[in-house]
Structure formats: structure tokens, C-alpha cells
N, C-alpha and C positions, 0 to 999 in steps of 0.2 A: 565578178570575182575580185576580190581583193588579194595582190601580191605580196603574203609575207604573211598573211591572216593564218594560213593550214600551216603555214611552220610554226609562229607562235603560239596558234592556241590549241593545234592537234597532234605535227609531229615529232615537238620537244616532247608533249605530255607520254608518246607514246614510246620515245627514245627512252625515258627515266622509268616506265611504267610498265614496259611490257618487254624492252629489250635491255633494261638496267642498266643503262649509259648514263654518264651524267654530261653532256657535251657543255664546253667550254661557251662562255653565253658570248663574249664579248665576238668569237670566232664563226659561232653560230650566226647572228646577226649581219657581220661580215662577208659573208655567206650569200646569205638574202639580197645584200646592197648589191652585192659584186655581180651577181645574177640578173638584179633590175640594172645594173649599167650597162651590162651585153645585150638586152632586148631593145634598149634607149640605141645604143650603139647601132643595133642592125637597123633599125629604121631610119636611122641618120643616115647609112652606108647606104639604104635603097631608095632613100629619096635622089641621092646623089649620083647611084646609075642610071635612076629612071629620066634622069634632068638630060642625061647625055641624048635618051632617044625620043626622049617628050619635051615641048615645053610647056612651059608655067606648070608644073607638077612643085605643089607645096603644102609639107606633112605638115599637121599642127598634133603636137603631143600632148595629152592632157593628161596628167599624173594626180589622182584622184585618191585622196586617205577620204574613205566615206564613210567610215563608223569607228568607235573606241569598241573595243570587246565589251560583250556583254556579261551581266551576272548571269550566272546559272545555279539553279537549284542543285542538291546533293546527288540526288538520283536522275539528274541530266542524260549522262551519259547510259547507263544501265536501261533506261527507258529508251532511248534513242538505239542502243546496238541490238535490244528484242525488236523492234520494230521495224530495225533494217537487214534484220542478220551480219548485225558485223562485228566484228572482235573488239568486246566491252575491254576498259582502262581507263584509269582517275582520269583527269583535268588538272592540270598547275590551275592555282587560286587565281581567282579573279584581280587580288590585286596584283600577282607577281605576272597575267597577262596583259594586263594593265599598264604596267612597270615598264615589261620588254616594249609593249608597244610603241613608249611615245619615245625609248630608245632610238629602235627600230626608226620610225615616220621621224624625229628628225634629226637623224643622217645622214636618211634617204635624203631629205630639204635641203640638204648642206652639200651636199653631193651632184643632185641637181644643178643647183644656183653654179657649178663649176662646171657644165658642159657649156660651148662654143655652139649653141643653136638657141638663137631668139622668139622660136616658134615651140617651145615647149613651157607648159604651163602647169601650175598647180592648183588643184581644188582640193581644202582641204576640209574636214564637216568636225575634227575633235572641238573646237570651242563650241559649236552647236550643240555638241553631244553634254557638255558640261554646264551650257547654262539654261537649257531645255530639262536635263536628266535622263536619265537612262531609262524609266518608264515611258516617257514621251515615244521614244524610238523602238520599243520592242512593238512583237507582235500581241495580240490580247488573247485573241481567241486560241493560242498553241503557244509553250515553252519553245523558245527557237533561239539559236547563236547567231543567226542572221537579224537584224533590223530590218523594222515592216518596211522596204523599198518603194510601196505609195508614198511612205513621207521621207526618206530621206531624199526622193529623186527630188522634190521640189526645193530642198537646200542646196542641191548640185544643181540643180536649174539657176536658184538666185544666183550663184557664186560665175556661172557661165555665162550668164546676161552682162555680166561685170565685164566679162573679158576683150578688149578690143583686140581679135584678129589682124597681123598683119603679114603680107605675103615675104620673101626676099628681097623684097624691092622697095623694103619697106611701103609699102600703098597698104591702104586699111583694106581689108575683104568683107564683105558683108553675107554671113551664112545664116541662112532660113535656119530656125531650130523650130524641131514640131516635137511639143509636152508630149507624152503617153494620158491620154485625154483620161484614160476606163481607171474606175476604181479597183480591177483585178489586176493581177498580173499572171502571166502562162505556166501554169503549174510546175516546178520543178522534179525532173524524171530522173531515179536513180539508174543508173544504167550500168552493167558489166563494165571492169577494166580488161577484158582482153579483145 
């Protein structure tokens, strides 16, 4: 899952679209950030209890922007809400989710680079997505808002081979990472919200 992806590209489009809000963007966004900083926050706060009763306990946080949104055809959505049963509504344009995106991601970056924990990190895949194109990364055989993830995981694989691990104590750590070998992946299951 990407953090910030359902408020940009589905529950703005459904605040203007279905509930006739026009939310303020710059506050909307703000939003978002301040949200991903409380989640950054609690893992900071429980590495730091778990230190009290454990030793050598050390989070490494990996902050990952893995796709730019994608284009979508007109009747995206209308096809997608018959086939799921769910309450069809436009989509804001591809370029104005586009726009908020690379708002949004760097912000976030800017915001990051200002917490006091040297064990958090970023992978980021938009220049991939721009000098590849946005065909490269979709899926073929189905219209989909998601990126085929067979190939973007091997651009987050390059970027994380890059990354030298180091604990508190500064000492390098050296972590086994094992690829998802299979050309599938595990079917994605719609499931009830209650």
C-alpha cells in the first residue's frame, strides 16, 4: 500500500464528486503529511520502549514512494464500481493527480530529512516511472490503478541493495534480503469493511 495514494487519487475525487466538497488542497495534503509523521513518530516511541526491556532492538524505516499515478481511461471507474459493486464517481485528471502527487512525495521528503532518527530511509521509484514511462509499469493484460508489482519490486530491490544498514552504534548490519523469485503474485481479495 501506498500512504497518501487513496486520499489523492480516490478520496479527494470522491469529496468533489459525490459529497460536493471542494477541500482546500494545500490543507488536504497537510493532512496526509501530518498523519505519516504520527506513524514515523510511534515507531520511533517503540523502538525506544522496546530498548528499555530488549537489547540490540533497531527499527530500520523504509519510506517507499513506488509509483507516480497512473493514466486511466474514461470509463475506468464505471467499469471498476460494476465489477466490484461500489459507488461509481469521476476521478480528478491524471494530470491534476499527477500534480498533487509529486506535491504530496516532496514534502513528505522534506519532512523526513527533519526527524532525529538515522535509521530511516527512502526509496523512491518516480524518476523510474518518468524515464521508463508509464506503459512500462502498468499491467497489460487488465486496466488497473495499480503498477504491475513483478516489476516495480525489482526497482525497490535496486534502490535497497544501495542501502548500507546501520544499527545505533553505528556498526553496519548486514540483512539477508530474499527477491519474491515467482512471476505471480497472491491474488488481491476484496473483502467487507465491517
Amino acid at each position: 500500500m501506498t500512504f497518501g495514494s487513496v486520499d489523492i487519487e480516490w478520496n479527494l475525487s470522491y469529496k468533489r464528486f459525490v459529497l460536493n466538497q471542494n477541500p482546500d488542497i494545500n490543507n488536504f495534503i497537510n493532512e496526509m503529511i501530518n498523519s505519516f509523521k504520527k506513524i514515523i513518530n510511534k515507531y520511533i516511541i517503540l523502538e525506544q520502549e522496546l530498548k528499555k526491556k530488549i537489547k540490540n532492538i533497531n527499527f530500520f524505516i523504509i519510506i517507499t514512494i513506488p509509483f507516480i499515478p497512473l493514466p486511466l481511461s474514461e470509463s475506468y471507474m464505471k467499469n471498476f464500481s460494476e465489477k466490484n459493486n461500489t459507488t461509481f464517481y469521476e476521478v480528478i485528471s491524471h494530470h491534476e493527480r499527477f500534480y498533487l502527487w509529486y506535491i504530496y512525495c516532496n514534502k513528505l521528503i522534506e519532512i523526513i530529512k527533519q526527524f532525529n532518527f538515522n535509521r530511516l530511509y527512502i526509496i523512491d521509484l518516480r524518476n523510474d516511472f518518468i524515464n521508463k514511462g508509464f506503459q512500462y509499469f502498468m499491467n497489460k493484460n487488465i486496466e488497473d490503478h495499480h503498477p504491475n508489482f513483478l516489476i516495480t519490486k525489482d526497482y525497490i530491490i535496486k534502490q535497497l541493495d544501495k542501502i548500507t544498514f546501520y544499527n545505533d552504534k553505528n556498526n553496519i548490519i548486514c540483512l539477508k534480503k530474499i527477491s519474491w523469485q515467482y512471476n505471480y503474485l497472491y491474488k488481491h481479495c476484496r473483502r467487507p469493511l465491517n
